[in-house]
Structure formats: structure tokens, C-alpha cells
N, C-alpha and C positions, 0 to 999 in steps of 0.2 A: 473472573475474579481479578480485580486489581491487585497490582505489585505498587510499593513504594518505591516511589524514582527520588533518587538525593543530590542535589544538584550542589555543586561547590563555587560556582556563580553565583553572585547578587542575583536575585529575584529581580527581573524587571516584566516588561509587558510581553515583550517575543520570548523570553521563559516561559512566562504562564501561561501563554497560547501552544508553545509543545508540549506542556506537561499535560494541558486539556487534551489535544490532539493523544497522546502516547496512551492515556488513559481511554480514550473512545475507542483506539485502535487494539489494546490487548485483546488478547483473546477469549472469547467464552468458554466455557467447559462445556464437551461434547457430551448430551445423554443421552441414551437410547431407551425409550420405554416399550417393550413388549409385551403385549397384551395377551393371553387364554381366552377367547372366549367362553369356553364351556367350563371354565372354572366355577366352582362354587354354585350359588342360584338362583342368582340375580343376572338380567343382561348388563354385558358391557358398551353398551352403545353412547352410553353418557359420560365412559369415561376421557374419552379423547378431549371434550369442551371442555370437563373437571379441570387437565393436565393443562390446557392453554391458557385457560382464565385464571390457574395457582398457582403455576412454575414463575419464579424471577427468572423472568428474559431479559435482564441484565447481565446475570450470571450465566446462564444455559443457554446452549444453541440444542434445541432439543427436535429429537425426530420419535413416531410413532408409530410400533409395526403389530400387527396381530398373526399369531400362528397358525398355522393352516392344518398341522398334521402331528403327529407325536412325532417328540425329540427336533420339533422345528423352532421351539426356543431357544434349546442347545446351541443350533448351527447360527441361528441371529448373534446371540450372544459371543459365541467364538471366532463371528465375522468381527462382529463389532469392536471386540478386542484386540484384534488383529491391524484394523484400523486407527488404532486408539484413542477408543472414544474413553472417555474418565469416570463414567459412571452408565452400569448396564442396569434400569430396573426391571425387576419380575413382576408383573400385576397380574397376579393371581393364585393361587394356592400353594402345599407344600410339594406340590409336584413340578408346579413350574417354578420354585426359587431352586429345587435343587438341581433342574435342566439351567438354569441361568447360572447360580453357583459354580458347578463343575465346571462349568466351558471361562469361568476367572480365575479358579484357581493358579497362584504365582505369576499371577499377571500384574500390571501397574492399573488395570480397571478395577472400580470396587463394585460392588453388589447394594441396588438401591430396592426396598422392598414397601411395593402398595400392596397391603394383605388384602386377598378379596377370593376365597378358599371356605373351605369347612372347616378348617383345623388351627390351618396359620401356627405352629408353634415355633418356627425362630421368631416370626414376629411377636408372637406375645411372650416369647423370652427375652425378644430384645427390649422390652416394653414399646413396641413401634405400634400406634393407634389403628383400631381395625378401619375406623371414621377414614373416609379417602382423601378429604379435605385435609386432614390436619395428621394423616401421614404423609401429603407430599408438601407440607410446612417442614417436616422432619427434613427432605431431600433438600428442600431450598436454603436447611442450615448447612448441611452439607458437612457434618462433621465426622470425619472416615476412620475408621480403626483395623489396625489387625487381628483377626481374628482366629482362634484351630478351626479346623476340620476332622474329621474321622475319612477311613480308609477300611471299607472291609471287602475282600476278597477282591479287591482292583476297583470297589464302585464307591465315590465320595457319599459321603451326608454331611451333613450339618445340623442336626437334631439327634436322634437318635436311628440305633439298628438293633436288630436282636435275631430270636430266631426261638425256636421252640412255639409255646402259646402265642409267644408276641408275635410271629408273625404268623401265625394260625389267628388271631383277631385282626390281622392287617387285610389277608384273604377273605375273611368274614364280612370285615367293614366295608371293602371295597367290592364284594358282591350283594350285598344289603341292599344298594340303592337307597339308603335311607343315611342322611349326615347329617351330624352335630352331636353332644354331649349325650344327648337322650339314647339316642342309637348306638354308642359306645358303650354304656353300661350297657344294654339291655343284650351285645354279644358278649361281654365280658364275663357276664352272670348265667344266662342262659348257655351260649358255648364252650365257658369254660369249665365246667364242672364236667362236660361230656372229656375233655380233653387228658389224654394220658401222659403222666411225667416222663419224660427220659433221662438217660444219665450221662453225663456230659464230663470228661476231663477237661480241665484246664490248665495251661503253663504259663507262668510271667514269670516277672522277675525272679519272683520266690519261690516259685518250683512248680510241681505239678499237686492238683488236685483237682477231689472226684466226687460232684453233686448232681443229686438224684435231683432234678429241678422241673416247672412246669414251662418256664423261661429266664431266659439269661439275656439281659437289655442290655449295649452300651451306649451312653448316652455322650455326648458332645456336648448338647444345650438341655434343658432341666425338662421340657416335656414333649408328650408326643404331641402336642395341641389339643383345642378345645378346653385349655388349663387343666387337663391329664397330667400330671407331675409325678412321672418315673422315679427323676434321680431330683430331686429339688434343692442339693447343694452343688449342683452340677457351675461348670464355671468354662466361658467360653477363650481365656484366657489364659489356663493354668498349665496347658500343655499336659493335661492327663483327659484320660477316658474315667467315668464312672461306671464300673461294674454293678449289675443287677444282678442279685439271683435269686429269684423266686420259688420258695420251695412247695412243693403239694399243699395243695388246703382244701378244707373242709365247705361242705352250703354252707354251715355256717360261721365259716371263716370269709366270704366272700363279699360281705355288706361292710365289712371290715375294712377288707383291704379295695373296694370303691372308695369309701369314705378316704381313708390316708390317701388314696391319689388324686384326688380332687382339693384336700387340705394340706398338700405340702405337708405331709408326717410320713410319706410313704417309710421312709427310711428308718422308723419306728416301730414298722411293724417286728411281730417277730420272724414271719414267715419271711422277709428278706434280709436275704444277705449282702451287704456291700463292700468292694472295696474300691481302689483308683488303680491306674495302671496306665503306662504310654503304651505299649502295645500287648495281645494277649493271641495263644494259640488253643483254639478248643476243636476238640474232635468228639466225634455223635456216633452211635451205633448203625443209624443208617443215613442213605439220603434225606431232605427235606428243603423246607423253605428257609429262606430268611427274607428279612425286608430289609430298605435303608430309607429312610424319613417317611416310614409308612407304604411304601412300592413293594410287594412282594418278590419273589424270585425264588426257583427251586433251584438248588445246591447240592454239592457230596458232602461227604464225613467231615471233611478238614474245612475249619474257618480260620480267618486270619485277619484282626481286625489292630487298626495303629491311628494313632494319632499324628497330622500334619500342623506341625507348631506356627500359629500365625502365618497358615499360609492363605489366609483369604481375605481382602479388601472390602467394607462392609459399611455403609452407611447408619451410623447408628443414630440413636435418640439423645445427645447431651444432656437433656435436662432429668432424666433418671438411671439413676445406677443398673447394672445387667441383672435382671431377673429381679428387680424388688418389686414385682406385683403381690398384691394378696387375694385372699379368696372374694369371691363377689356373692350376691344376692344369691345368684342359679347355684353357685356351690353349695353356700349354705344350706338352699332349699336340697337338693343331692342327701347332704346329711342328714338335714331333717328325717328327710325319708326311710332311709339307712337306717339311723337311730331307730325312727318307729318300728321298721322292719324288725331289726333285733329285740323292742319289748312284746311285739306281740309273741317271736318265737322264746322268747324267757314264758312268757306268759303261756304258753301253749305247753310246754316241757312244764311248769308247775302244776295247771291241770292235767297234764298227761301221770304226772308223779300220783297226785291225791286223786286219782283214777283208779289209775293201780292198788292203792291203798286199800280202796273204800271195796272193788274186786277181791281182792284177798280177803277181806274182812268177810266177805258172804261167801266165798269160796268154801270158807272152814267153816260157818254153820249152817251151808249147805251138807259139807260134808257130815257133822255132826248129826242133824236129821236123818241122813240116810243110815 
């Protein structure tokens, strides 16, 4: 990246020859791009020519490493920081930005992200393109912000955490074998109605209280990916957590509350309750799981979940504001679905009613013959 040099000399000819020299000579900015293979479900073998044929080599002096084993994104990344390189990307899903994340946190490195995952939601919170081309157009603008994090029980995210159902569907999802939107509802409907509420205290700011809930989401950034949208006024800026709480529902409360998370109205519904909060303390009756950006993990009673105020360095999109995506095509069609689902079941409970009806009507001149 060039600096402006201001010279207080007359401009002559051996000026302009240093000022060209000083400009050839500054220095590039250091990237490091680490690669998943087994991310997502596509190979990554085309990505290394992607990155060399896209990247301004003007700007970047850029190196490329693939990971060999879990949590060896982490230690690239916290090498790399260590050396301070200026920007670390994650090229691959929400498992490896938040192994690259954690190892930047309160560092001078930022976090550059090529989504190439199932889920991708900081990326498609940040609006950063799924397209590999023209998310590392995004890196080569290179425009960096501070950003929150979340903290729950000692482990960062950057999306969201929960625990109850929510991470009872994260164990779901991730022993499914099966990714993307299609396979999200299909545990959400199907295993959540097996699924039993617990009752959860809560203490923040404003005291303690005490909800009978299916799950309790906090979010960071507005969804869990695959444009799943938890907390959809969520803001990665505000230095607050958005509280979820989701209360017991019904079959046929559950095509309901798909539809609100895929249309950004989650927060509409009635069965959730939300509010904000910098840090919060909940305790459970028993042990369980919880996640953090979809990674499961079994835990005790006590959680303890906080927000780290712009402590993370992050490559964003300039040209769109944070989270102003809308619903797309495949949402819609989601609804569609949803909707039908709900009039065949109206329609099924009205013949089931004028069933009844038309029963009782013969029941009594049944009875009467006899």
C-alpha cells in the first residue's frame, strides 16, 4: 500500500526518481491464506490459481497454506500473527473462520474471509460474496473494521452460541452428513418437536430470571448461516449480545417459526423472547451441550457468555452496509412451502371438524333407532 511522501523541495528530476524509487520500495502487506480442504463440497484444488490470478500483487505479498489436521488453522493463524502478517484469510467454512478468528483476536492482524462452507454466516452477515472471485475482490479492497466477538465459557465466536435445542440441532446437523438449508429444516422439524424444554435462570444487568425455554441463542452476528436468521436485528458493532429465547411450540407452531428464520421476522414471533445484554449468567438443571458458531460441546450447569467490544480486525465488504441482505429465491420457495403446509393443516382440522359433525349427527339417530 502506498504512503504519500511530501517533499518541501522543488520538484526536479533526482526528486522524481526517489519518489518513484521509495514508492517501488514500500512495503506490501503481508497475507496469509489458509486453506480446509475438506470444507464444504467442492474440492479446493483450484483455489490456489483463483488467489494468484485475483490477488493485487501490488499490494500483497501473499503466501498459501492448507491444513492438515483439526485446530491446524488455529496455530497457522497464531503463527502468522505472531509474525505480523496484516491480514490472515479463512478459506473455508464456519469452522475454520472461527479457528482463524480466535487465534486474531486483539491482535494488529485482521481476519479476511473466502466462504467456501455450508453455512458461511459471518460471511453472509457480512454481505461478503459466496462467488470466490469476487470475495477476494472484497480482500484486494482491503477495507478493515473493528468488530465484537462473544465469549462463552472461555470459547470465542463470532456468530452465534446457544445451548438447549440449539445446540441439540448443531449435534443433529453435524451428525446428519447431510448440508445446506434443505437439511436444516428438515432436523429442526423433525428433531425438534422430539425435543424437551428445560428451565433456565438467567441474570444480567437487571436481575435474575426464570424461562421454561426450548433454547436460548446469543447471537453476535444476525444468523446461524445458510440465511437462518436467529436474531435479525443483531449488530456486529454495538457492543451488545442479542438474547434468544425460545419458548415450547407446538407441530403446529413449527412451519411458523421456519418461515420467521429464513424471512428475518424471527423476532415476531410470539414464541420468542428477546432482549440485548453485554454479558449474561444462566444456569440449567443439568449438564448438556452447548455450541459456539455451530461446534458443539458438552458443558455443566453454569454458562457464562460476554461480549468482547471491537476486539477483532475483519476485512469487510465496503460497498454494503452489515447485514442488509434480503430473502432470496430458495427463501421464498421455504415459505411457499411452510405456507402450503399450514393450509393443507387448516384444511385438514376443517374436515376433521365437519367430520365430527356429520358423526354426531348419525350417532343420535343411531341412537334413536335403537
Amino acid at each position: 500500500m502506498c504512503k504519500i511522501i511530501n517533499f518541501s523541495v522543488k520538484m526536479n528530476y533526482n526528486n522524481l526518481l526517489f519518489c518513484i524509487f521509495a514508492l517501488e520500495m514500500e512495503e506490501k502487506n503481508k497475507i496469509i491464506f489458509i486453506i480446509n480442504p475438506i470444507s464444504g463440497t467442492h474440492s479446493k484444488d483450484g483455489i490456489p490459481p483463483l488467489i494468484e490470478a485475483s490477488l493485487d500483487n501490488d499490494r500483497f505479498d501473499s503466501e498459501i497454506r492448507f491444513t492438515e489436521y483439526s485446530g491446524h488453522a488455529a496455530e497457522i493463524a497464531k503463527e502468522s500473527a505472531a509474525q505480523g502478517a496484516d491480514i490472515v484469510v479463512a478459506v473455508g467454512g464456519d469452522g475454520t473462520v472461527n479457528e482463524v478468528a480466535r487465534s486474531l483476536v486483539h491482535t494488529g492482524t485482521a481476519l479476511g474471509i473466502v466462504p467456501c462452507g455450508s453455512g458461511n454466516g459471518l460471511a453472509r452477515h457480512l454481505c461478503i460474496p459466496l462467488d470466490m472471485k469476487k470475495s477476494l475482490d472484497i480482500i484486494n479492497k482491503c477495507n478493515i473494521e473493528s468488530l465484537d466477538y462473544g465469549v462463552i465459557n472461555g470459547l470465542p465466536f463470532f456468530c452465534t452460541c446457544g445451548m438447549g435445542f440449539d445446540a441439540f440441532i448443531s449435534l443433529k446437523f453435524a451428525e446428519s452428513g447431510k448440508r445446506g438449508p434443505i437439511s436444516y429444516v428438515e432436523n429442526v422439524l423433525k428433531e425438534g418437536l422430539k425435543y424437551k424444554p428445560e428451565t433456565y435462570e438467567i441474570v444480567d444487568d437487571n436481575g435474575k430470571t426464570t424461562h421454561k425455554a426450548f433454547l436460548i441463542a446469543c447471537a453476535n452476528a444476525s444468523q446461524y448461516g445458510n440465511n437462518a436468521y436467529i436474531a435479525p436485528k443483531a449488530s456486529m458493532s454495538d457492543g451488545l449480545l442479542d438474547i434468544i429465547i425460545m419458548e415450547p411450540f407446538t407441530a403446529f407452531d413449527a412451519p411458523q417459526i421456519s418461515i420467521d428464520l429464513f424471512n428475518k421476522t424471527l423476532d415476531n414471533n410470539s414464541k420468542i423472547k428477546t432482549f440485548k445484554a453485554k454479558s449474561i449468567h444462566i444456569h440449567r438443571n443439568a449438564p448438556g451441550a452447548i455450541h459456539y458458531d455451530g461446534d458443539p460441546i458438552m458443558t455443566g450447569t453454569d454458562i457464562d457468555v460476554h461480549i468482547e467490544h471491537l476486539g477483532i480486525r475483519i476485512v469487510t465488504n465496503p460497498d454494503i452496509q452489515e447485514n442488509a441482505g434480503g430473502s432470496n429465491f430458495l427463501l421464498n420457495a421455504f415459505s411457499d412451502l411452510f405456507n402450503n403446509i399450514n393450509n393443507v393443516r387448516e384444511d385438514i382440522e376443517k374436515h376433521g371438524r365437519h367430520i365430527q359433525a356429520i358423526n354426531k349427527v348419525l350417532l343420535r339417530k343411531l341412537t334413536k333407532l335403537s
